[in-house]
C-alpha positions as CSV (number, residue, x, y, z in Angstrom):
1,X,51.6,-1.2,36.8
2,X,50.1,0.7,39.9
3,X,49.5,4.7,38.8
4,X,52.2,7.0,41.1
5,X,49.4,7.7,43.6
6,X,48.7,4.6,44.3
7,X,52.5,3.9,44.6
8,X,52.6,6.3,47.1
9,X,50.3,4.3,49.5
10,X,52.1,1.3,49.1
11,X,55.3,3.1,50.0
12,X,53.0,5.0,53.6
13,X,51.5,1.6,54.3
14,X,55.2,-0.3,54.1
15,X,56.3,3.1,56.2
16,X,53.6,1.8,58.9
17,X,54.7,-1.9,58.7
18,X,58.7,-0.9,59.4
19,X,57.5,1.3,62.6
20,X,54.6,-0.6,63.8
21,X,56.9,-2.4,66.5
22,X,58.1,1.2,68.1
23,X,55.1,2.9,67.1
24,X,52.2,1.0,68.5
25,X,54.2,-0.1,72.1
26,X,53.9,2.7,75.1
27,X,56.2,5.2,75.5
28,X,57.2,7.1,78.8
29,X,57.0,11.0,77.5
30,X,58.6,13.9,79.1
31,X,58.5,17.3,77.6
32,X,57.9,20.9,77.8
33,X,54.9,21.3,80.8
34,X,54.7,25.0,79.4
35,X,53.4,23.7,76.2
36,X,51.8,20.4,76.8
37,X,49.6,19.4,79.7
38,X,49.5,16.1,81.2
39,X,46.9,15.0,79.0
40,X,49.0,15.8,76.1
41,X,52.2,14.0,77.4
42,X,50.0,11.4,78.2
43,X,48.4,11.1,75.2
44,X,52.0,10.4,73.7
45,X,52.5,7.9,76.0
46,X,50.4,5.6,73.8
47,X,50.5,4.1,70.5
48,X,51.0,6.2,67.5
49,X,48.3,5.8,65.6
50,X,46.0,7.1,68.5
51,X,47.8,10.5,68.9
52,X,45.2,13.4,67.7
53,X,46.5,15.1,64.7
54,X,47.5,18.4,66.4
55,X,49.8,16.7,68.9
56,X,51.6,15.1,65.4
57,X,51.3,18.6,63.9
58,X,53.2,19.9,67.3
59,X,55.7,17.2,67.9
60,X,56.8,17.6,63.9
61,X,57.0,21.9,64.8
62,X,58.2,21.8,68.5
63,X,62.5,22.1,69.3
64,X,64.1,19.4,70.2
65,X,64.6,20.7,73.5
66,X,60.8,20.7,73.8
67,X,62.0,16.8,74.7
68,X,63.6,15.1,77.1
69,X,64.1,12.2,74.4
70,X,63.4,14.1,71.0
71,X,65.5,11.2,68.8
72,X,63.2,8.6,70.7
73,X,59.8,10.7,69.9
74,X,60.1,11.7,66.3
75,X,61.2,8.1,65.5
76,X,58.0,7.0,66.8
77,X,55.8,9.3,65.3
78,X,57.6,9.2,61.9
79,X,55.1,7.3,60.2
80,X,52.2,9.7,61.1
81,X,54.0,12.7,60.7
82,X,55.8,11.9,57.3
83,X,52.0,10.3,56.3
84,X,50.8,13.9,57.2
85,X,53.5,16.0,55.0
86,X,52.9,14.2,52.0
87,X,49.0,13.9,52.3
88,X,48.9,17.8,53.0
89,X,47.7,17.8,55.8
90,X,50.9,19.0,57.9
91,X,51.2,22.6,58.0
92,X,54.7,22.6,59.2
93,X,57.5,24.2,56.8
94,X,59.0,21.0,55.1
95,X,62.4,22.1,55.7
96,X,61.4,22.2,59.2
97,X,60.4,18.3,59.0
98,X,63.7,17.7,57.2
99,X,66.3,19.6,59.4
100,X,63.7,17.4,62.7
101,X,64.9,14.3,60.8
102,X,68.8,15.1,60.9
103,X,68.0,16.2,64.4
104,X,66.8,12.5,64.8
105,X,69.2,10.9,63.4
106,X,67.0,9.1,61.3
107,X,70.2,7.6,59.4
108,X,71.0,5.6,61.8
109,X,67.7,3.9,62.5
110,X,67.3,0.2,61.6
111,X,68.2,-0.3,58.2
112,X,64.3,-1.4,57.6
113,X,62.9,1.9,59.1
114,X,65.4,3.6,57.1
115,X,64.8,1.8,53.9
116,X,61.0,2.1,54.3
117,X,61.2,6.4,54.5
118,X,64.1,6.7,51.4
119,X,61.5,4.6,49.7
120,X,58.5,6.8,50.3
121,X,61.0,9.4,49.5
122,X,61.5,8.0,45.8
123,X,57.7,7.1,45.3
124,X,56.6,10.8,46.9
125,X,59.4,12.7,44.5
126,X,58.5,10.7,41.4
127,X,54.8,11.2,42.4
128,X,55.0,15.1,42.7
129,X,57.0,15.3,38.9
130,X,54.1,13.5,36.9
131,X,51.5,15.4,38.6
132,X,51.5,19.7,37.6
133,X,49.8,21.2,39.7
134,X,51.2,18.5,42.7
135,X,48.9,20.0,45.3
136,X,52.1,21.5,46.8
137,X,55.2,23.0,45.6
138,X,57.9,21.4,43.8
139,X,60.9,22.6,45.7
140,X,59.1,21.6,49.0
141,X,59.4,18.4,48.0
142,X,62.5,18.8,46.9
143,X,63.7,20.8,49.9
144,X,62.8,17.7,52.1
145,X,64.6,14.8,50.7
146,X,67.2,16.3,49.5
147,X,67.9,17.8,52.9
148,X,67.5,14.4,55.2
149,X,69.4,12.9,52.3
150,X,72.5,15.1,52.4
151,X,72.3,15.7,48.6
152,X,70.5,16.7,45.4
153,X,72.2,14.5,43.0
154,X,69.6,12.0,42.9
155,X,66.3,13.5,43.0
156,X,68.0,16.2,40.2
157,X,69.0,12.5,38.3
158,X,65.5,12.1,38.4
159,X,64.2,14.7,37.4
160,X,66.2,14.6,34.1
161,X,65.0,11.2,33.2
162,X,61.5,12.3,33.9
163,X,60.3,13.5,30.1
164,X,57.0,14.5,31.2
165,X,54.9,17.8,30.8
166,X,54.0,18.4,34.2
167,X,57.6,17.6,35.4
168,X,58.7,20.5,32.7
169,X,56.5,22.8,34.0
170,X,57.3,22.0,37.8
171,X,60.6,23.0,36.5
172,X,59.4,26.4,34.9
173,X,57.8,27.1,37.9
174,X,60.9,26.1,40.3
175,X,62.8,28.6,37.9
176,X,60.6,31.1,38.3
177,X,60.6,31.3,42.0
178,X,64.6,30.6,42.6
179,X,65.3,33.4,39.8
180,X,62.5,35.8,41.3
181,X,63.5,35.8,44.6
182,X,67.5,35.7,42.9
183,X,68.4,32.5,45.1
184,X,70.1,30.5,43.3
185,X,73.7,32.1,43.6
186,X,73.6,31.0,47.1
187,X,70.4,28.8,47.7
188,X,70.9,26.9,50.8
189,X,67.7,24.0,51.6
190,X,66.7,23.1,55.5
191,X,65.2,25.1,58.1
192,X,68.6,25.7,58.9
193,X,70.3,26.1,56.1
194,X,72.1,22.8,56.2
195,X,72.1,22.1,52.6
196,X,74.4,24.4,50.1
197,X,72.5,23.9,47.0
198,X,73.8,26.2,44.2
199,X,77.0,23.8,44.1
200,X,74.5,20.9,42.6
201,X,72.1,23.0,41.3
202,X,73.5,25.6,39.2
203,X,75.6,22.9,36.9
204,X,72.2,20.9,37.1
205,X,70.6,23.1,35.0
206,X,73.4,24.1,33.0
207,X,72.9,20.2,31.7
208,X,69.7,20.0,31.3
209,X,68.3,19.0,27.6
210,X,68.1,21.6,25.3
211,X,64.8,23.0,24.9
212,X,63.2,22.4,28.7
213,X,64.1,25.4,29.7
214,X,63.1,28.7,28.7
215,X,66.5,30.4,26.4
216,X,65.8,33.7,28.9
217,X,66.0,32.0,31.9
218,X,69.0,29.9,30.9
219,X,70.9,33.2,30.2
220,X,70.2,34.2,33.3
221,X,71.6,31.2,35.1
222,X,74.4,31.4,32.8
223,X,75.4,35.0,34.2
224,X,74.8,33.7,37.8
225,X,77.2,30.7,37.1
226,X,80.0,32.1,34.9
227,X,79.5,36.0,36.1
């Protein structure tokens, strides 16, 4: 059995493979000519994988009405942007690349295109929980596929199942920040807020095995639910 890591470049290389046909054919770009320049738009033109890294970087930051065919663009770069996020080396919010996504309307891309991200998805969130520290948050992770997804039930799901030390303590630490910053009453996940959280959450952890969280922490979820 491949180790999670290696899992995870499986699940970026079968990302390529479902794109390649959009992402390697020319594209006619027309955006912002306050932001790019014509070498930039140009540059777009062309196939994905050629794109410099800080044109990826832009297109995954940039408003969609940067665009005059946003949906069009972000489908094509998926691959390199999404490749990007979960390598670290986009420093975008992950929110941000999440609420882009919806923006895109990646759910109704071509079921393979679709089947390939939700897997990279799976392999990238089951990745992050056997690995403390993951080289990025936790509830980044979380934040993005449970936003594109629409829900928290099944990356929460697996979470539970996941009896692991470093998944424990990505839990502690998740705990520590939503407590800290006294989220979770009303925690909403997306660079705009499009994801009410505390509905799924707070009964989450409220079921979680005894013993994996701390007993002061859990009273203080239990005042935040019942109080």
């Amino acid at each position: 059995m491949t180790n999670p890591r290696q899992q995870l470049q499986d699940a970026l290389h079968a990302l390529d493979t479902a794109f390649a046909a959009i992402s390697e054919q020319s594209f006619t770009v027309g955006g912002c000519t306050h932001c790019y320049t014509d070498t930039d738009l140009a540059a777009l033109t062309g196939p994905a994988g050629l794109v410099p890294q800080e044109l990826i970087s832009s297109v995954a930051a940039k408003s969609v009405d940067h665009w005059d065919d946003f949906p069009a663009l972000y489908r094509r770069m998926t691959p390199r942007i999404i490749r990007s996020l979960v390598t670290g080396q986009l420093h975008v919010d992950h929110g941000l690349v999440a609420s882009r996504l919806l923006a895109a309307g990646w759910r109704h891309w071509p079921v393979p295109e679709r089947d390939a991200l939700e897997n990279v998805w799976h392999v990238w969130w089951q990745s992050a929980l056997h690995e403390h520290p993951a080289g990025r948050h936790i509830t980044d992770v979380l934040e993005t596929v449970s936003v594109s997804t629409g829900t928290l039930a099944p990356w929460l799901a697996i979470w539970s199942a996941t009896r692991t030390e470093p998944a424990d303590r990505h839990l502690a630490d998740a705990l520590d920040g939503w407590l800290r910053w006294g989220e979770l009453a009303d925690l909403r996940l997306g660079f705009y807020n499009e994801l009410h959280a505390a509905s799924e959450l707070l009964p989450w952890l409220l079921s979680i095995e005894e013993g994996r969280i701390d007993a002061a922490k859990l009273i203080e979820i239990e005042h935040i639910a019942y109080g």
